[in-house]
N, C-alpha and C positions, 0 to 999 in steps of 0.2 A: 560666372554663370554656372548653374547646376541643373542640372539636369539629372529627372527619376523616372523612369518608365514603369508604370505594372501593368502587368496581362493576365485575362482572366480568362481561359477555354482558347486563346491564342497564344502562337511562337512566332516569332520575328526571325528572318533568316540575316545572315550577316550584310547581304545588301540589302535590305528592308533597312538595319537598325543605319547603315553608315543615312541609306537617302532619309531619314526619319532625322538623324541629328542635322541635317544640310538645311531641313524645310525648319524646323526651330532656330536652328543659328541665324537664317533670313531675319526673326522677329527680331534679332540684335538693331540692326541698321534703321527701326524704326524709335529707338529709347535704347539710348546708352547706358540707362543704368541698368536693363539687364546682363551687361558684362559686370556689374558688381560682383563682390562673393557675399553680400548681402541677400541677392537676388534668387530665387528656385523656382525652375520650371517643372511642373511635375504632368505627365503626361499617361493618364488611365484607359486603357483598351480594356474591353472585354466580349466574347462573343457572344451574342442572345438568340434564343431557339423563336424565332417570328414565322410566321407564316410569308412574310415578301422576303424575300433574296435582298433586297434592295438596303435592308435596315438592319441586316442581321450584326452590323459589327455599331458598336457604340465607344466613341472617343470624347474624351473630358481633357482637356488641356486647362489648368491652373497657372496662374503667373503670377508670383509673391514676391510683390517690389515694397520699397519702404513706404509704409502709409496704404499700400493700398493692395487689395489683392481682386486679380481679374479673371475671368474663367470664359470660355467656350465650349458647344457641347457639338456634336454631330454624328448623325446614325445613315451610315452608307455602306457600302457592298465591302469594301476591303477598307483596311489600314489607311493604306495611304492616300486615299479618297478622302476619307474621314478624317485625315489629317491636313489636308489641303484647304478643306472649308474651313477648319477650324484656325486654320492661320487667317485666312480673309476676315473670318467674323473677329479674331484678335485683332488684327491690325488698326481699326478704327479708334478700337478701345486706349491701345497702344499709342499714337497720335496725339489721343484726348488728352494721355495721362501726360505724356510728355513737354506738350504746349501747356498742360496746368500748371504744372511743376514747375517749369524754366522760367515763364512770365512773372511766376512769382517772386521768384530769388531776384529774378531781374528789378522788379519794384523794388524788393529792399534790398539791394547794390546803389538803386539810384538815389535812395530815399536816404541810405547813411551817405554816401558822396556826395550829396546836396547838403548836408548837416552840414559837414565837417567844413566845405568851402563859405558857408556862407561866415 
C-alpha cells in the first residue's frame, strides 16, 4: 500500500500525519488488496477562504486498486474531520469493490474445478 498526501494552504503536525496514516491503514481491513504494491492511496487537503468555518478545509481521498478507482470528497472544519467522513463514505465503496471482485474469481475457481472433474 502507498500512500501520498498533498496540502494546499495546510501543515500537518507530526501527530496529525502518524493519526492520518492510522485512520487509512483502517481502510486495509476492509479489501486486502489495498495492501498490494499495485494499490495507491492518494489523499488531497487543501484550505479554502469560505465564509462558514464549518467548510473551510476540503479533503479528496482517491483509491487506485486494479480495475477500478474510487474517490471520496468532504468539506469540514479540520483535517481530521474531513478525513473521518471520508473514510465512512469510502468504506461502502470499499465492501462493494471487494464482494465484486472475490465472488468473481470464486465463479471461475468453481467453473474450472467442475471442468476438470467432470
Amino acid at each position: 500500500m502507498h500512500i501520498e498526501h498533498y496540502e494546499k494552504g495546510i501543515r500537518y503536525t507530526d501527530k496529525e500525519l502518524l493519526t492520518l496514516a492510522r485512520k487509512i491503514g483502517k481502510m486495509a481491513t476492509y479489501c486486502g488488496r489495498l495492501k498490494d504494491e499495485a494499490s495507491l492511496i492518494r489523499v488531497d487537503a487543501q484550505k479554502l477562504p469560505t465564509k462558514k468555518a464549518r467548510d473551510e478545509v476540503h479533503v479528496t481521498i482517491t483509491v487506485e486498486l486494479p480495475r477500478k478507482k474510487l474517490r471520496a470528497e468532504s468539506r469540514k472544519a479540520t483535517v481530521l474531520e474531513a478525513i473521518d467522513r471520508c473514510t465512512e463514505k469510502m468504506q461502502p465503496q470499499l465492501i462493494k469493490y471487494k464482494e465484486a471482485w472475490t465472488t468473481k474469481r470464486r465463479k471461475r475457481k468453481n467453473r474450472s474445478s467442475f471442468a476438470t472433474a467432470a
